[in-house]
N, CA, C and O of each residue as an XYZ file, in Angstrom:
452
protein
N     -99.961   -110.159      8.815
C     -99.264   -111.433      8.969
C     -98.078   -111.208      9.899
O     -96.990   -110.701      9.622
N     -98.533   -111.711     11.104
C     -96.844   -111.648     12.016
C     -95.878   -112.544     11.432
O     -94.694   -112.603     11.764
N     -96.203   -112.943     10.923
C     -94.338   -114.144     10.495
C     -93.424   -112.769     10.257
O     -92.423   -112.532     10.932
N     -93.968   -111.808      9.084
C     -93.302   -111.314      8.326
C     -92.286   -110.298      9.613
O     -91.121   -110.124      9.253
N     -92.615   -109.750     10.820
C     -92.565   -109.541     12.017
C     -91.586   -110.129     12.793
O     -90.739   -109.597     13.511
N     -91.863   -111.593     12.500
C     -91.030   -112.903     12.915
C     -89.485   -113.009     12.330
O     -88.381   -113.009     12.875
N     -89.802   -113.071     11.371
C     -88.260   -112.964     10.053
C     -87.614   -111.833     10.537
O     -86.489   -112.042     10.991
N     -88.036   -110.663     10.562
C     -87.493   -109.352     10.751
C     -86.501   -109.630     12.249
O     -85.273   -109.658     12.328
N     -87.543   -109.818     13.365
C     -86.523   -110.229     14.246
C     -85.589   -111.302     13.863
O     -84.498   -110.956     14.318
N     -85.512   -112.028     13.472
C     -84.463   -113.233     13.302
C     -83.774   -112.917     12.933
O     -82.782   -113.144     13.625
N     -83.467   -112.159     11.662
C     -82.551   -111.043     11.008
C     -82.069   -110.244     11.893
O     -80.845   -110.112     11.891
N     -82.912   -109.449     12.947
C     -82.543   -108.532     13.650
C     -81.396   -109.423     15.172
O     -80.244   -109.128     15.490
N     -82.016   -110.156     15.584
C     -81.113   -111.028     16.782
C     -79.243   -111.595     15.692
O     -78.045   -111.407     15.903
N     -80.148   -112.371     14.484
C     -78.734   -112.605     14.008
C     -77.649   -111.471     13.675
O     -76.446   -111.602     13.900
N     -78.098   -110.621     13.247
C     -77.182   -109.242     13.344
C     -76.684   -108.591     14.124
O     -75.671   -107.910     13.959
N     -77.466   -108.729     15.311
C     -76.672   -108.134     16.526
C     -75.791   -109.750     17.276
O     -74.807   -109.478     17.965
N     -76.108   -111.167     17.148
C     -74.794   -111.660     17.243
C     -74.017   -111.693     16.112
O     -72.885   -111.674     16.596
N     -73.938   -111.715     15.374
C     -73.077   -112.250     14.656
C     -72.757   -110.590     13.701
O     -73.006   -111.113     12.615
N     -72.511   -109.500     13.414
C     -72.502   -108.780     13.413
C     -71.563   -108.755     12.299
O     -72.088   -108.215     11.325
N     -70.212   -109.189     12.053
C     -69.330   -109.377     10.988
C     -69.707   -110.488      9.901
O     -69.324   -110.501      8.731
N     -70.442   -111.309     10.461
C     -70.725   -112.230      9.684
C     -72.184   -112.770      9.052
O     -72.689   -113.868      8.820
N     -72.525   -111.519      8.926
C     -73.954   -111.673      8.021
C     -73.968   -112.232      6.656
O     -74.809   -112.995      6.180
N     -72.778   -111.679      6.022
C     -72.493   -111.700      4.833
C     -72.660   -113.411      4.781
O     -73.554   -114.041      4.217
N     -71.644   -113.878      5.461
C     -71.331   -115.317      5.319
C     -72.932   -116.267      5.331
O     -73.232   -117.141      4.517
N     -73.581   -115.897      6.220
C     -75.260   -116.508      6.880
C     -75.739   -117.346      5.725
O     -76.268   -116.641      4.865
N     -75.720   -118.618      5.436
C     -76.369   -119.380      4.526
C     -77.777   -120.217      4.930
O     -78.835   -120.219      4.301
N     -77.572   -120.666      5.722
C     -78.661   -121.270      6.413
C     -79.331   -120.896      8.078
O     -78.694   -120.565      9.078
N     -80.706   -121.077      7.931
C     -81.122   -119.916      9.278
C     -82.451   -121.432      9.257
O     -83.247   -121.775      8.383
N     -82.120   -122.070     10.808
C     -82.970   -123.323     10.956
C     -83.764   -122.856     12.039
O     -83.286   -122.019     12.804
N     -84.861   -123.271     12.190
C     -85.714   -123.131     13.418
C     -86.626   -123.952     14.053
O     -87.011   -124.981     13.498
N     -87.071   -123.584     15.291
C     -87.416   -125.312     15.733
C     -88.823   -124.190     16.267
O     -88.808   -123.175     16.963
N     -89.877   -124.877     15.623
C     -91.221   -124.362     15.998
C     -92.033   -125.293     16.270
O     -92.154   -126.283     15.549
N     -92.901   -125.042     17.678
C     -93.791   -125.576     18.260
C     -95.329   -125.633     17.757
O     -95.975   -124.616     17.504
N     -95.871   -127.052     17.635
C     -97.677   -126.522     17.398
C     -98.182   -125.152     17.954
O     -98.655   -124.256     17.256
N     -98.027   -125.119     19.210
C     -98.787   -124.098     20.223
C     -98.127   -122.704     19.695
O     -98.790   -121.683     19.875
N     -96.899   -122.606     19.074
C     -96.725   -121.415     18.749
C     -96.882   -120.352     17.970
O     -96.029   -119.520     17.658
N     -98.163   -120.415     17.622
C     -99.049   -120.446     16.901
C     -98.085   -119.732     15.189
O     -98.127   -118.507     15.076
N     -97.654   -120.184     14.536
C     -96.156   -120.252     13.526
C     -97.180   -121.355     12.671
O     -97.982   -122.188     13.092
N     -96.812   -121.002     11.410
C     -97.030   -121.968      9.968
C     -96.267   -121.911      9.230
O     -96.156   -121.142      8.276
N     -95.251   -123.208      9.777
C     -94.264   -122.707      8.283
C     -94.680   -122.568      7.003
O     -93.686   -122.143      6.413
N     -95.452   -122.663      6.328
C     -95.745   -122.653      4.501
C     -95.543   -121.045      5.116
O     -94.435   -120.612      4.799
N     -96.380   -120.047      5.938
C     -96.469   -118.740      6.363
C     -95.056   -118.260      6.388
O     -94.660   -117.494      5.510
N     -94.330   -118.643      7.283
C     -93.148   -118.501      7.518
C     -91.940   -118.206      6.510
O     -91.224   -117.211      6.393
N     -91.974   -119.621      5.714
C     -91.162   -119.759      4.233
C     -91.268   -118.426      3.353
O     -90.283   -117.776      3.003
N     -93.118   -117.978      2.918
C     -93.402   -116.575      2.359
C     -92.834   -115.656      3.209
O     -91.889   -115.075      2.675
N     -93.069   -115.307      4.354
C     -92.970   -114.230      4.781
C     -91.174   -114.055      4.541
O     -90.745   -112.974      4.138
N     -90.266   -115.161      4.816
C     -88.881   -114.751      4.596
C     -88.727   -114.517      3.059
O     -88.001   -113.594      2.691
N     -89.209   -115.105      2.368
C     -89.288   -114.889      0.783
C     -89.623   -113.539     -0.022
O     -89.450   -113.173     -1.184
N     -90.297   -112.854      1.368
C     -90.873   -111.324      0.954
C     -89.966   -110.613      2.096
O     -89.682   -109.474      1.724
N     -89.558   -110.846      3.050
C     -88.393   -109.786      3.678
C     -87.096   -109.849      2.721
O     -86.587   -108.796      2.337
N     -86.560   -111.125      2.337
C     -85.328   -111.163      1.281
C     -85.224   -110.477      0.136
O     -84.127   -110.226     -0.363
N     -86.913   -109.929     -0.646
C     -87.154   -109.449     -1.365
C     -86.847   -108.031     -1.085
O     -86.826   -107.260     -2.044
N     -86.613   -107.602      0.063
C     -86.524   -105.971      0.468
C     -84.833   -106.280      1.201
O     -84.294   -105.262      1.634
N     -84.292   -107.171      1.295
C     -83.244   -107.186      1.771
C     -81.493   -108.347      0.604
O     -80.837   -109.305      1.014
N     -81.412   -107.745     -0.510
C     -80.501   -108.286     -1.319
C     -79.581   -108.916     -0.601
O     -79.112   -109.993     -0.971
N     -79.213   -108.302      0.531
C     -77.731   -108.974      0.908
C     -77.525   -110.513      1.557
O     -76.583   -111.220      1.913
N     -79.069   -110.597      1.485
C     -79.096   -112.301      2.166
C     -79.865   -112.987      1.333
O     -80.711   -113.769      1.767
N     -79.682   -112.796      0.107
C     -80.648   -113.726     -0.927
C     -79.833   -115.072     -1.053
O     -80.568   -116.048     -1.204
N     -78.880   -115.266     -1.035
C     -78.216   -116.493     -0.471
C     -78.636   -117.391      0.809
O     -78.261   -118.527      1.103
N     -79.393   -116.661      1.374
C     -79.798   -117.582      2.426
C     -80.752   -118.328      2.183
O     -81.434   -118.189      1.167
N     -80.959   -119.227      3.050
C     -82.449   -120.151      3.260
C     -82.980   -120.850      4.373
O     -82.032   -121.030      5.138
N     -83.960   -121.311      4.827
C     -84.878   -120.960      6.081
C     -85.543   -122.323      5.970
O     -86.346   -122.618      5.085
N     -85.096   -123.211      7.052
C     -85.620   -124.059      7.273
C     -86.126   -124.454      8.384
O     -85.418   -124.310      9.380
N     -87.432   -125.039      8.543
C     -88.369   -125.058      9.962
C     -88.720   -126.167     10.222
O     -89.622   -126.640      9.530
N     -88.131   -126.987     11.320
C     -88.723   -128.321     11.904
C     -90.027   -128.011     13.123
O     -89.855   -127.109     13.942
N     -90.732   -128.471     13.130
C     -92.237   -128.622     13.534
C     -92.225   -129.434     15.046
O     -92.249   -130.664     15.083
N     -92.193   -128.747     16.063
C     -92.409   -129.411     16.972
C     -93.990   -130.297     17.517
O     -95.097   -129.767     17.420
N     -93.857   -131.104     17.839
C     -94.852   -131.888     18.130
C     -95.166   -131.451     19.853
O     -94.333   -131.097     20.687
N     -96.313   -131.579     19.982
C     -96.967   -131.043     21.705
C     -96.719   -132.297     22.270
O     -97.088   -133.334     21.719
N     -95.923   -132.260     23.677
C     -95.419   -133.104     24.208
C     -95.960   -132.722     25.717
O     -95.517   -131.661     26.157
N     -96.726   -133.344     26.435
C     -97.217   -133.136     27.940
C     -96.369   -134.300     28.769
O     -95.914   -135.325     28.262
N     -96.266   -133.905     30.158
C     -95.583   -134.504     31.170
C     -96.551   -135.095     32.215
O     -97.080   -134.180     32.846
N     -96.943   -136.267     32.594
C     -97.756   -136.269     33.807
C     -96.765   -136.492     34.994
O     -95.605   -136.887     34.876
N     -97.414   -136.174     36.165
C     -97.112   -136.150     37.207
C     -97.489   -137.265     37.795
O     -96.573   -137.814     38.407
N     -98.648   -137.872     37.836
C     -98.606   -139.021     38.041
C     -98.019   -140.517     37.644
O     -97.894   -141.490     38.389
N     -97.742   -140.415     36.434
C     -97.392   -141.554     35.708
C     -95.739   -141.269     35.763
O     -94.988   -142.242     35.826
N     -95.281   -140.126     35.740
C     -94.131   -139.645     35.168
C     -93.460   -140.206     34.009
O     -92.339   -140.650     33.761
N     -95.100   -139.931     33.082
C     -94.501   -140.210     31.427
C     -94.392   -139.006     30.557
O     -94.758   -138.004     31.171
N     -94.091   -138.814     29.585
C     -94.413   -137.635     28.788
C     -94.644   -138.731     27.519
O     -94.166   -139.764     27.049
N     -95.729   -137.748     27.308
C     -96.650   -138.987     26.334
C     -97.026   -137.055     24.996
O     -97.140   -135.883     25.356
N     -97.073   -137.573     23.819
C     -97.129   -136.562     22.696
C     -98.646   -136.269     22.687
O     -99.332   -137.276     22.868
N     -99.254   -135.227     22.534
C    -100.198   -134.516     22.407
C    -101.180   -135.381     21.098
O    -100.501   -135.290     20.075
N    -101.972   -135.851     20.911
C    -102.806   -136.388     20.019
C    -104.750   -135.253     19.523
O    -105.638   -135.173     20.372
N    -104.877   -134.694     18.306
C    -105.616   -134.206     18.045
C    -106.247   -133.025     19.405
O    -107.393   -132.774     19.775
N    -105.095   -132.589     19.796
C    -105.031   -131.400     20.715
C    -105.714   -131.706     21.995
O    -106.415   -130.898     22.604
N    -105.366   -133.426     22.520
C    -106.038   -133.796     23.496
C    -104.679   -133.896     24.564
O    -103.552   -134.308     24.286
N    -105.146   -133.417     25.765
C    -103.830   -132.757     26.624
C    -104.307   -134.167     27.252
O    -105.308   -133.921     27.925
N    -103.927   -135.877     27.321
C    -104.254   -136.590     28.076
C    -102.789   -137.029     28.333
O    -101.780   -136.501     27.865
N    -102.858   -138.012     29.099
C    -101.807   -138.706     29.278
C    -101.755   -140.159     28.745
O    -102.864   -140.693     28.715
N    -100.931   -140.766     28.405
C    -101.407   -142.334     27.581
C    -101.706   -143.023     29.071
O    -101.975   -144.210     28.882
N    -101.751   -142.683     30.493
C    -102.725   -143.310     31.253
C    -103.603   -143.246     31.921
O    -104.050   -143.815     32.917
N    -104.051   -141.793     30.712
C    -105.256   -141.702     30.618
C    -105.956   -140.793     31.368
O    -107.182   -140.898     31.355
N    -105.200   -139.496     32.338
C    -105.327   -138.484     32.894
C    -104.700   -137.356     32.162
O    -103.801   -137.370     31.322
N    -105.382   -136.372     32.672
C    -105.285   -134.973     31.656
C    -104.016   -134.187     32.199
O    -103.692   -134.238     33.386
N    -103.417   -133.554     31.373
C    -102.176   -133.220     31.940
C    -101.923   -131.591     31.262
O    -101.593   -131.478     30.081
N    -102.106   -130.460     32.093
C    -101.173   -129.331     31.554
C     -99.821   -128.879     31.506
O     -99.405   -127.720     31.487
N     -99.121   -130.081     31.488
C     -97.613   -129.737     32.226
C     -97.251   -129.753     30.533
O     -96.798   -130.779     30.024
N     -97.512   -128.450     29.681
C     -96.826   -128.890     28.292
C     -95.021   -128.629     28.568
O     -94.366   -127.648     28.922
N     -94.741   -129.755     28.276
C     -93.332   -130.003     28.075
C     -92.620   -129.428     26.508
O     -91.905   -128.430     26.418
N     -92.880   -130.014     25.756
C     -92.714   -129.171     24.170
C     -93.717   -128.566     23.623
O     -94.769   -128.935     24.144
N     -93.910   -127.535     22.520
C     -94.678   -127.694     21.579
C     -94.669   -125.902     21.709
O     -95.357   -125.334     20.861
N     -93.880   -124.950     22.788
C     -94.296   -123.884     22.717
C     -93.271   -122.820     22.031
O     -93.518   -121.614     22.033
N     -92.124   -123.361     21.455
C     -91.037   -123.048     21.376
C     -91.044   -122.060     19.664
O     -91.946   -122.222     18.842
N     -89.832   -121.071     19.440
C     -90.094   -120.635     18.461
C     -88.484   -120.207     18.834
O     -88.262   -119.228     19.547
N     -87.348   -121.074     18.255
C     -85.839   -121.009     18.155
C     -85.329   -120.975     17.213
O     -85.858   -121.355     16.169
N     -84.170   -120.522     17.289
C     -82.813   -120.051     15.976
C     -82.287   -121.556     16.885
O     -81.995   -121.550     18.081
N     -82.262   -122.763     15.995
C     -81.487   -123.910     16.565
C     -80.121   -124.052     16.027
O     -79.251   -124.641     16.669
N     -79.870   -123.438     14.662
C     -78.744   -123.492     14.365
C     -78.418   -122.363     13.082
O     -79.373   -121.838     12.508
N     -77.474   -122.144     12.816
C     -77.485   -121.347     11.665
C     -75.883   -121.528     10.674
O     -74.781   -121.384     11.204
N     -76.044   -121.809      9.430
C     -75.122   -121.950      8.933
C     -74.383   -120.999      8.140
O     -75.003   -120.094      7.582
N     -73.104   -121.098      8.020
C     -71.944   -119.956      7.632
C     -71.445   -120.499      6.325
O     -71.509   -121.706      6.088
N     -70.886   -119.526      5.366
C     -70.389   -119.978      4.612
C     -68.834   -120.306      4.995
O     -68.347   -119.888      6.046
N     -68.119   -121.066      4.087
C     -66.955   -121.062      4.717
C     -65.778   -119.975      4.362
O     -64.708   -120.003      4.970
């Protein structure tokens, strides 16, 4: 299971910024794309079993907003949302210009006070 892989780095990036302030780390948000290939229910376990090997952040918690696949046409210059993994455009031409949906971010993270 890569999530568990996934968590580890997140832990690992937040520690090297924030370096004094791990302790404080309450909330750890992330913004994940369909395409990235990420499941949060996966995700949620896998931090639930790194916290389990790591006491000092059992205070924390891990929340994941779900990006939706978002394509751009060039012709229309619409960006129209991805529907049952059909890369069209709502006018109706096919479009690879994915605009969202590939992303896998630390969007915010909260401190205690």
């Amino acid at each position: 299971m890569h999530e568990i892989s996934l968590v580890r780095n997140i832990f690992r990036t937040l520690e090297d910024e924030f370096p004094a302030e791990m302790n404080r780390v309450r909330g750890i948000y992330l913004k994940v794309g369909l395409l990235s290939n990420v499941q949060p229910i996966l995700m949620q376990n896998a931090f639930a079993a790194v916290l389990d090997h790591e006491p000092r952040y059992q205070q924390t918690s891990l929340h994941v907003e779900v990006l939706p696949i978002l394509i751009h046409c060039d012709d229309c210059d619409k960006t129209t949302e991805v529907q049952q993994y059909r890369f069209v455009c709502s006018c109706g031409k096919p479009s690879r210009n994915v605009v969202q949906g590939e992303e896998l971010l630390i969007s915010k993270v909260e401190f205690d006070e």
